[in-house]
C-alpha positions in Angstrom: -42.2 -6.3 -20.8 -41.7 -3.1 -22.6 -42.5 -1.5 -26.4 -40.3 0.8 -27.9 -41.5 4.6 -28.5 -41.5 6.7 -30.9 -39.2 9.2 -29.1 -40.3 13.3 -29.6 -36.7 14.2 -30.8 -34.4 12.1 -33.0 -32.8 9.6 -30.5 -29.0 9.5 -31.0 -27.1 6.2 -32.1 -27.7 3.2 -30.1 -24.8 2.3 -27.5 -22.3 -0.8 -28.1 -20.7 -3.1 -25.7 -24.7 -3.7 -23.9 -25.8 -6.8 -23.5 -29.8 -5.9 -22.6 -32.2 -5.1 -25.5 -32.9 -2.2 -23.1 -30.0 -0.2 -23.6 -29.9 0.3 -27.2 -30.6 3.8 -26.8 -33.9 3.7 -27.9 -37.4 4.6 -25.1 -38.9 1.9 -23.2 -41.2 1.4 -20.9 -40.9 -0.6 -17.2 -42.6 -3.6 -16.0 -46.5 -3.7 -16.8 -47.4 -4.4 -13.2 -45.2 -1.1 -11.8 -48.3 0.8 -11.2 -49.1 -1.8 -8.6 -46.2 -1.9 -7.1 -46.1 1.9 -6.7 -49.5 2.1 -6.0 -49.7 -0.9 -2.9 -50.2 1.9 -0.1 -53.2 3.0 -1.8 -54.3 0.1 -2.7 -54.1 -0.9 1.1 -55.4 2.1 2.6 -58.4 1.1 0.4 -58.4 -2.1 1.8 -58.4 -0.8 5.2 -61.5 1.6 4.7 -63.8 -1.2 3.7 -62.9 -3.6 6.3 -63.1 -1.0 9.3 -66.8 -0.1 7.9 -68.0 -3.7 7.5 -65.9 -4.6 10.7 -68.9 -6.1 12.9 -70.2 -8.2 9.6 -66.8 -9.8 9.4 -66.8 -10.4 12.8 -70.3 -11.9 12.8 -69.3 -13.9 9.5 -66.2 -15.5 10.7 -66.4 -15.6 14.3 -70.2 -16.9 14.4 -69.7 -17.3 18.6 -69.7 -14.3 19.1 -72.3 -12.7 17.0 -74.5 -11.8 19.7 -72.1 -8.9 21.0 -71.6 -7.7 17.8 -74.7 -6.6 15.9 -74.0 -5.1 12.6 -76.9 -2.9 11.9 -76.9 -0.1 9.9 -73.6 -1.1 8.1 -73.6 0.0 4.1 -74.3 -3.8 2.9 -77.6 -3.9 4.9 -78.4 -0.3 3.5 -77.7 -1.6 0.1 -80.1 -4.4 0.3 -83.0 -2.9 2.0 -82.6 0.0 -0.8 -82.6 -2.4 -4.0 -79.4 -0.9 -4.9 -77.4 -4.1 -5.7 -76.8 -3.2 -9.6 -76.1 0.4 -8.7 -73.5 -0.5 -6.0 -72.0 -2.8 -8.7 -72.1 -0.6 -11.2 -70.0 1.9 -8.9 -67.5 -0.5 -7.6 -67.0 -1.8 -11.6 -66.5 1.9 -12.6 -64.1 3.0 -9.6 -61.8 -0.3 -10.4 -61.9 1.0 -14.9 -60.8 4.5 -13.4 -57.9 2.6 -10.9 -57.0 0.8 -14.0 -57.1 3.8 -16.3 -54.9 6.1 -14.2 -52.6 3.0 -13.7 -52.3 2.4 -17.4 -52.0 6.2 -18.0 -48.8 6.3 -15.4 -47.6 3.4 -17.0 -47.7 4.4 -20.7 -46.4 7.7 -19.9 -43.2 6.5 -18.2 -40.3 5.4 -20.3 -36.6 5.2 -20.0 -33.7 5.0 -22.2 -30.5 4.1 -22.3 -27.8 5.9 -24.5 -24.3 6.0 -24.5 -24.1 9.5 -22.8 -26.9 9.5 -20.4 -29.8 7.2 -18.5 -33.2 9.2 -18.9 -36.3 8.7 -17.1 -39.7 10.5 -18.5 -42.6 10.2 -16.5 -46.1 11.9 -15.7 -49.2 12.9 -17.5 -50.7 15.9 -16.7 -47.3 17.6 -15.7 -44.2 15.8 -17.7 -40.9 15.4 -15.9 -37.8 14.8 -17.7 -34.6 13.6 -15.5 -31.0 12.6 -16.8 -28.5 10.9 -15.3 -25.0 11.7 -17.1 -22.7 8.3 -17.2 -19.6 10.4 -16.7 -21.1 11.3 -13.3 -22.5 8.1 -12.1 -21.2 7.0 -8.8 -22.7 3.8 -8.4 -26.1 1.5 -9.4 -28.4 0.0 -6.9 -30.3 -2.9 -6.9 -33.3 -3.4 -4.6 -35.7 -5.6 -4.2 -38.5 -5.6 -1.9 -40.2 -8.7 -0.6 -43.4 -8.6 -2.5 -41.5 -7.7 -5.7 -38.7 -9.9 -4.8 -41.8 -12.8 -5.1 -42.6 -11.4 -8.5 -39.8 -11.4 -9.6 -39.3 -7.7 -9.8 -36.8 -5.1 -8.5 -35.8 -1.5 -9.3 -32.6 0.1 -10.3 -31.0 3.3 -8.6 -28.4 5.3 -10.8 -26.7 7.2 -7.9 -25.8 10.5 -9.1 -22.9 13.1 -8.8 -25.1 15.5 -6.6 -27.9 16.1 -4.4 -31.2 14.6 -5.3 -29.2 13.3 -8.6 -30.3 10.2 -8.8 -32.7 8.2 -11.3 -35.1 5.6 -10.6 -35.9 2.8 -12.7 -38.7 0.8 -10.8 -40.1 -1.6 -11.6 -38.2 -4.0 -14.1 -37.8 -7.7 -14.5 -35.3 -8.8 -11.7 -33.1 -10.3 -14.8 -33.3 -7.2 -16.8 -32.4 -5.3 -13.9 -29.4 -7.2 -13.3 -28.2 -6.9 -17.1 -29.3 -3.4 -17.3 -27.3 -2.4 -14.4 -24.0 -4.5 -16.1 -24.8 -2.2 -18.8 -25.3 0.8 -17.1 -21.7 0.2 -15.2 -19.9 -0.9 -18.5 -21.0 2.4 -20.3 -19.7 4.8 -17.4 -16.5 2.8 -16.9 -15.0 5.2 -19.7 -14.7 2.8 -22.5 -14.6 4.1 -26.2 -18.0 3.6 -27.7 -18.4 2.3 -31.1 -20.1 4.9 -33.1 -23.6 3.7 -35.3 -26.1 1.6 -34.2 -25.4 -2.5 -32.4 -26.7 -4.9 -34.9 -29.6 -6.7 -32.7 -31.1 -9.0 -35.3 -34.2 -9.1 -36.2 -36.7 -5.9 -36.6 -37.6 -3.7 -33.7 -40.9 -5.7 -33.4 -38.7 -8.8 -32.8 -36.9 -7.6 -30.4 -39.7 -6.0 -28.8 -41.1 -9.5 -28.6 -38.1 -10.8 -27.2 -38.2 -7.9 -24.4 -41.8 -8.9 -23.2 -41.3 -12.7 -23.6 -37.9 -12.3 -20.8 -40.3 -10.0 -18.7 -42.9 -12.7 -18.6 -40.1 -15.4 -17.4 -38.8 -13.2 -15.0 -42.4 -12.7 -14.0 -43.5 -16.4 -13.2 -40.0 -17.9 -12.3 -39.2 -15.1 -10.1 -35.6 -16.0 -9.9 -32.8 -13.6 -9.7 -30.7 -14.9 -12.5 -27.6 -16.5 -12.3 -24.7 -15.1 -10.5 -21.1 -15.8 -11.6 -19.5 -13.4 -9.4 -16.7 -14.3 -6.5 -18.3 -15.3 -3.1 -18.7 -12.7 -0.3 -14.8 -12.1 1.0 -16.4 -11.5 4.1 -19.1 -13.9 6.7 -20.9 -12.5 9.0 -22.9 -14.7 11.3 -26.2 -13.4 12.1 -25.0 -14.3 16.3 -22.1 -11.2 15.7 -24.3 -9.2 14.1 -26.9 -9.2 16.6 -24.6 -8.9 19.2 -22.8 -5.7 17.8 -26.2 -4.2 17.8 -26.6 -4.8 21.3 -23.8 -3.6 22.1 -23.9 -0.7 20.6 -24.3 3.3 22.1 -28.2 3.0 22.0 -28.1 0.0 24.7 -26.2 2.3 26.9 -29.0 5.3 26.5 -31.2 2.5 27.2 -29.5 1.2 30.1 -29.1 4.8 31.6 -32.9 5.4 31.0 -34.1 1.8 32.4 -31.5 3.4 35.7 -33.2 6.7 35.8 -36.7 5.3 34.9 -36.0 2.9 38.2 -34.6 5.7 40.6 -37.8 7.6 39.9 -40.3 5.0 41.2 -38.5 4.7 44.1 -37.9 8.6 44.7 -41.4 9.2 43.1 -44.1 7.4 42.2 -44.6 3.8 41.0 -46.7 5.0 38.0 -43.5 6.1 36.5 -42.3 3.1 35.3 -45.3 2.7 33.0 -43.4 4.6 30.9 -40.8 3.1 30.0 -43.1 0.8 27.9 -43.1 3.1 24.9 -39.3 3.5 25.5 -38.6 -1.0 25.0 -40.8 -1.0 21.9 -39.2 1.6 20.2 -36.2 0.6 21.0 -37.2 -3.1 20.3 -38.3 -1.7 16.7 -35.3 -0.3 16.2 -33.1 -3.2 17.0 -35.2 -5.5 15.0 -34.9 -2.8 12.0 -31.4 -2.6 12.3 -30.6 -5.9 12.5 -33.0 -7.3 9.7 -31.0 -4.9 7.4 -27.8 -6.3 7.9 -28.9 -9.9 7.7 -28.1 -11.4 4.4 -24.7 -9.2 4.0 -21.9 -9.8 1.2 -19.3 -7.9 -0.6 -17.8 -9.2 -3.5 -15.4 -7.9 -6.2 -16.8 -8.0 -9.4 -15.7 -6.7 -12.8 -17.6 -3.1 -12.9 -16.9 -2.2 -8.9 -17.3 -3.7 -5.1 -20.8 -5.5 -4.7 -22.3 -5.2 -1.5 -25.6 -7.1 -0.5 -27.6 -6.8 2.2 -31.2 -7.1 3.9 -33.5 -9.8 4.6 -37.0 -8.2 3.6 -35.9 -5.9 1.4 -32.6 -6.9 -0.2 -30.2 -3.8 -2.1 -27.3 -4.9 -4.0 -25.0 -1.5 -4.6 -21.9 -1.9 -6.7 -19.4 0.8 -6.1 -17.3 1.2 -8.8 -13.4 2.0 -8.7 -12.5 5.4 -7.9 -15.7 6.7 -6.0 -14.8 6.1 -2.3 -13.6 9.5 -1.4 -13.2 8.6 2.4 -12.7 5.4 4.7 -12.9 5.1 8.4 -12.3 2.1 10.4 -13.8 2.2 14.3 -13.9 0.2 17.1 -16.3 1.2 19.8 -15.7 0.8 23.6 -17.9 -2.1 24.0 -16.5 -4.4 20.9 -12.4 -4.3 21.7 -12.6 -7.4 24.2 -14.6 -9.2 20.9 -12.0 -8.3 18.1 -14.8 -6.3 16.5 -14.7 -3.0 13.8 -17.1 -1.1 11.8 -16.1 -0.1 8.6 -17.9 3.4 6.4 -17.0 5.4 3.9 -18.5 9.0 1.8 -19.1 8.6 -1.4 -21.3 10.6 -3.7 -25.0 9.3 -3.2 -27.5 11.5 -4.2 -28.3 11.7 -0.8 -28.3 14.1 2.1 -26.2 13.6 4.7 -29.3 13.6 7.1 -31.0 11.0 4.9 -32.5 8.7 7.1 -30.7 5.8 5.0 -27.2 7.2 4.5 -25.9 5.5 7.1 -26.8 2.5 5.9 -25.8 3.1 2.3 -22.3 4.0 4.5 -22.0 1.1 6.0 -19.4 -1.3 3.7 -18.7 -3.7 7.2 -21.1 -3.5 9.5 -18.9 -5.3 12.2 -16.3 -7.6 11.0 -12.8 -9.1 12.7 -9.3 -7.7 12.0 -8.9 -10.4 9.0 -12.2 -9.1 8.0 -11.5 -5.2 7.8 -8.3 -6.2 5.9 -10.0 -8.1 3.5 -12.7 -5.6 2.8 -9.7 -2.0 2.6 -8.3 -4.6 0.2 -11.5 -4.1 -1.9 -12.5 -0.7 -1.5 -8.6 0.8 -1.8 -7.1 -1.0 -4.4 -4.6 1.7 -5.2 -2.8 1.4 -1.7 0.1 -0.7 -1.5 0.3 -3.9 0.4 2.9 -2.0 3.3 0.9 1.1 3.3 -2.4 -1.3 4.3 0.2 -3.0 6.9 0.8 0.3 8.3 -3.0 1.0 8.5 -3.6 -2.0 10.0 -0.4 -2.2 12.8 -0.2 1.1 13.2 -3.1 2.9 12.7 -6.3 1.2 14.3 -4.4 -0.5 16.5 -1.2 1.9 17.5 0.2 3.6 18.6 3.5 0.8 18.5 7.0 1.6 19.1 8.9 4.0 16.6 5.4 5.4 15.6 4.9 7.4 12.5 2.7 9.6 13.1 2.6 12.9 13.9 0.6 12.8 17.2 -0.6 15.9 20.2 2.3 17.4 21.7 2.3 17.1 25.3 2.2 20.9 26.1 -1.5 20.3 24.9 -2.2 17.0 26.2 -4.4 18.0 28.8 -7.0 18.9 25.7 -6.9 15.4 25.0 -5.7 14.2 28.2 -6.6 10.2 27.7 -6.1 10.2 23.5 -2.8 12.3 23.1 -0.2 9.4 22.2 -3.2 7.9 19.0 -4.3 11.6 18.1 -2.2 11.8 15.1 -1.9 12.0 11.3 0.6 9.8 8.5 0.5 11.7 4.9 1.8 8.8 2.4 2.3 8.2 -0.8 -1.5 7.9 -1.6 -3.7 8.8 1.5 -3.4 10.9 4.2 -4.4 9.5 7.5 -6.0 10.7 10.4 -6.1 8.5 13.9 -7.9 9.5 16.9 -9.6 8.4 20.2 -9.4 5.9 22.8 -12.6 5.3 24.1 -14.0 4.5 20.4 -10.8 4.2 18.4 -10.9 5.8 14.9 -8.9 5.8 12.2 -9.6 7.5 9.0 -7.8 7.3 5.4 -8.6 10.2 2.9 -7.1 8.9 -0.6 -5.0 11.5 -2.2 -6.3 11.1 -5.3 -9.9 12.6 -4.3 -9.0 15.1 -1.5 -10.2 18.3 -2.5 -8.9 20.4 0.2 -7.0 20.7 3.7 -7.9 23.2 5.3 -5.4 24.4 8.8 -6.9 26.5 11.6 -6.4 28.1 15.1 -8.2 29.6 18.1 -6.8 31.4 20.7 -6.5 28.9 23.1 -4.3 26.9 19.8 -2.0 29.7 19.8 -1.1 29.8 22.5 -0.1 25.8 22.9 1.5 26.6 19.9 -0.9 23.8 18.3 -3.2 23.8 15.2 -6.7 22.2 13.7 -6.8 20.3 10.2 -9.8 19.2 8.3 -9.3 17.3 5.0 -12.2 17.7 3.0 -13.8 14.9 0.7 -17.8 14.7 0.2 -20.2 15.1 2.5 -20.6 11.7 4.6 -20.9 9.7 7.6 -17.0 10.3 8.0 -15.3 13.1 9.5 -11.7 14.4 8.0 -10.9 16.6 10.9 -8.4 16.3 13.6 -7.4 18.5 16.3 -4.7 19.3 18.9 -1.7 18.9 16.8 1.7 20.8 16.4 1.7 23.5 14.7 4.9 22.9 12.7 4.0 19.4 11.6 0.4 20.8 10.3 2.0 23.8 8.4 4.5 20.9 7.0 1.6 18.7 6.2 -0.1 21.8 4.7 2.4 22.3 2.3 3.5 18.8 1.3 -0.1 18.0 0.8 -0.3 20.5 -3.2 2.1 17.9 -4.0 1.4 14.7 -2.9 -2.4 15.5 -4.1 -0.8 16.2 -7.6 1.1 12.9 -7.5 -1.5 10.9 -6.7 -4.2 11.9 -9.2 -1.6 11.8 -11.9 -0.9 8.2 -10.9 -4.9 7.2 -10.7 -6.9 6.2 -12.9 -9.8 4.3 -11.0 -12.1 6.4 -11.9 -12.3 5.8 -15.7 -11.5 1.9 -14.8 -12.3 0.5 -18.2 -10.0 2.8 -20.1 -6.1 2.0 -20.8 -3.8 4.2 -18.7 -2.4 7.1 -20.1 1.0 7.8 -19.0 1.6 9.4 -15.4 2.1 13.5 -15.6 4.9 14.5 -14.2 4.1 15.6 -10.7 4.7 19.5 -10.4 7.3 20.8 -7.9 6.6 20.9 -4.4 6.3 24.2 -3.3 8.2 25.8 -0.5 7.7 25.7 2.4 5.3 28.5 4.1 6.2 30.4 7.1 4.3 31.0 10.5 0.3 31.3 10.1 -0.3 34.7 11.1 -4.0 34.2 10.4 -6.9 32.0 12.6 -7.4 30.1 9.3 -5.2 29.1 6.3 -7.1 26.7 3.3 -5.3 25.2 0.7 -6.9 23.6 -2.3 -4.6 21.4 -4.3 
């Protein structure tokens, strides 16, 4: 499947613990048929040309019925033959397909990868050379796609998510079992392990092993399995009846609804003419439904050794593993239409080397797409390993479903509950031990944990009309994401408390974690640093404190 390369600059010591012969550090190149892959839209635009221009002759040729209305005269095949140009028609399609093969050879042989034990690095290009690196100390989390035409092939592409925008590295195309050991390897390497110095004996001579690469990429290629999987089952079923439903019944039926009402109302004010166009309006929608749904077919999440492994996706099927310690934010909701069904939504932020705009962050944010209460317990038991068995109680009791008698938290006083006149008894916040949590809403309920560990700021504000109620603002602030740290309408007193407790409890908590380097051995806890005192009054609209 791939040949090693003479790299330009001395390549540094191959990597241990690795179980692919593509992560000994050394440049190789992907799959042989990636140019195909990549190039499938050109290939099909192609495709399309030719057929609209010989349209009537295809028409004629299989639908002989009905070759009186069409007449294909003047198409290029007849100007071909009445010309004698047969060998020079030939000649030109034989010499476009050596130049498509050229320039897919060319963009094959030019882009290689390697794997070291510092960095994944991805060179590609021919006329203008592009170098990226993805360092392993920063990598958030590998994904494994695999489209339906590659997923036949046996095919599939590796994402190394990145600490930043635009971050991330692509590995596409590689064997669907190489991709699966790579991606083992790529996790093992950035889970903080000491690395062996000098290179892993392989056995054999780089042509050997070279050999052995192309003879697993030629398996891969004709059994087109995805290798065996020795993981734990999904902790979580979803039956495709739910997850249809929650779609449904989601806020884009009622937009729906409202414009099927208003759409309705018109022809009868109006004209009849205007429900015509509320066709376009059902097939995108439709499309979107379908979309939506076909993505979340096929879900699973798993524990595994190297991180949480979520699956999902009927056509196109991505396996991301998030490893310990990169969920900076969780939020469990319940919207209007699901609370008679038991039903929640689960996201998180996490660094993805996406925008938060990104058409496919939400999806990527998505860790339950709709599950029960046993199900959203299950899953925070994966995804926040570090909280304690009462603190998920308390998230669980009191938090998504509270508030419940002698409620913790510290909720809208009711000088200012005619800002929130139907959420002020849930719109409150808990600071523990190891997250701080922020509950709100009744319409949708919302409850959001921020784990100490990764909070890189509060931050405590006030407008005028907050003065005066004596109340105050507070945003905790993780990555950018599909969840929201802020929370408003609270007392002022409890939020300059929270304010100062938080240095502290931050300090705590990140000398107690270690999830982010999870394949290391513990060091022993720092001693937290003193709490600080206690500030006075804001006297300023805005106060920010960065533990």
């Amino acid at each position: 499947m791939s040949t090693p390369e003479t790299p330009a600059v001395p390549a540094p010591a191959a990597v241990a613990d690795v179980r692919s012969p593509l992560s000994d550090g050394e440049w190789h190149r992907l799959h042989p048929m990636t140019p195909l892959m990549k190039g499938g839209l050109f290939l099909v635009v192609v495709i399309g040309i030719v057929v609209t221009n010989l349209r009537d002759r295809l028409i004629a040729l299989f639908l002989p019925g009905m070759a009186d209305e069409y007449e294909y005269a003047g198409d290029p095949i007849d100007f071909i033959v009445a010309n004698d140009l047969l060998i020079v028609a030939a000649l030109v399609v034989l010499g476009v397909l050596i130049v498509l093969l050229a320039l897919f050879w060319l963009s094959w042989r030019f882009h290689t990868f390697r794997i070291t034990g510092d960095d994944v690095e991805v060179r590609s290009g021919v006329l203008f050379r592009t170098h990226r690196r993805a360092p392993l100390d920063r990598v958030q989390g590998v994904n494994l796609t695999r489209p339906m035409i590659a997923r036949i092939l046996g095919m599939a592409k590796l994402e190394v998510v990145g600490a930043g925008l635009d971050a991330n590295v692509k590995l596409e195309y590689l064997s669907t079992p190489n991709a699966e050991a790579v991606r083992g390897d790529i996790l093992r390497l950035a889970s903080g392990r000491q690395l062996a110095e000098g290179r892993r004996e392989t056995g054999g001579s780089p042509r050997g092993r070279a050999a052995a690469v192309v003879s697993a990429g030629i398996t891969g290629l004709i059994e087109g399995e995805e290798g065996a999987d020795d993981h734990p089952a999904s902790v979580v079923h979803l039956p495709p009846g739910r997850l249809i439903g929650a779609h449904l019944m989601s806020g884009s039926t009622i937009w729906l609804i409202l414009l099927v009402i208003g759409v309705v109302i018109g022809s009868i004010v109006g004209t009849p003419w205007v429900l015509f166009s509320i066709v376009p309006a059902l097939i995108g929608f439709g499309a979107y439904w379908f979309r939506q749904i076909t993505r979340s077919l096929r879900y699973s999440i798993a524990p595994t050794p190297a991180g949480v492994r979520i699956t999902f996706g009927l056509f196109t099927t991505i396996t991301e593993t998030l490893p310990p310690g990169r969920i900076h934010a969780v939020e469990v909701a319940q919207p209007l239409l699901w609370r008679r069904l038991g039903w929640f939504r689960i996201r998180v932020n996490r660094l993805s080397g996406r925008a938060a705009t990104d058409t496919s962050s939400q999806q990527f944010s998505d860790v339950l797409p709709v599950g029960t209460l046993a199900d959203v317990d299950r899953v925070l038991r994966l995804i926040l390993p570090g909280l304690p068995d009462d603190a998920l109680s308390a998230v669980l009791e009191r938090g998504i479903l509270g508030p419940v008698a002698g409620d913790p938290y510290s909720n809208t006083p009711r000088r200012a509950r005619w800002l929130r006149p139907l959420s002020w008894r849930r719109n409150g916040f808990l600071l523990t031990a190891d997250a701080l949590l922020l509950r709100s809403g009744v319409l949708r309920r919302a409850l959001v944990v921020l784990p100490l560990a990764r909070l890189q700021s509060i931050r405590l504000s006030q407008g005028p009309v907050a003065r005066a109620l004596d109340v105050a603002d507070i945003t905790g602030h993780t990555v950018l994401g599909q969840v929201s740290g802020s929370l408003g309408i609270l007392d002022r007193t409890a939020a300059v408390t929270l304010w100062a407790d938080a240095a502290a409890a931050v300090i705590d908590a990140s000398s107690r974690d270690h999830s982010h380097r999870w394949g290391t051995t513990p060091a022993e806890p720092v001693a937290p640093e003193a709490a600080p005192a206690t500030p006075g009054p804001i006297d300023a609209a805005s106060a920010e404190l960065s533990p």
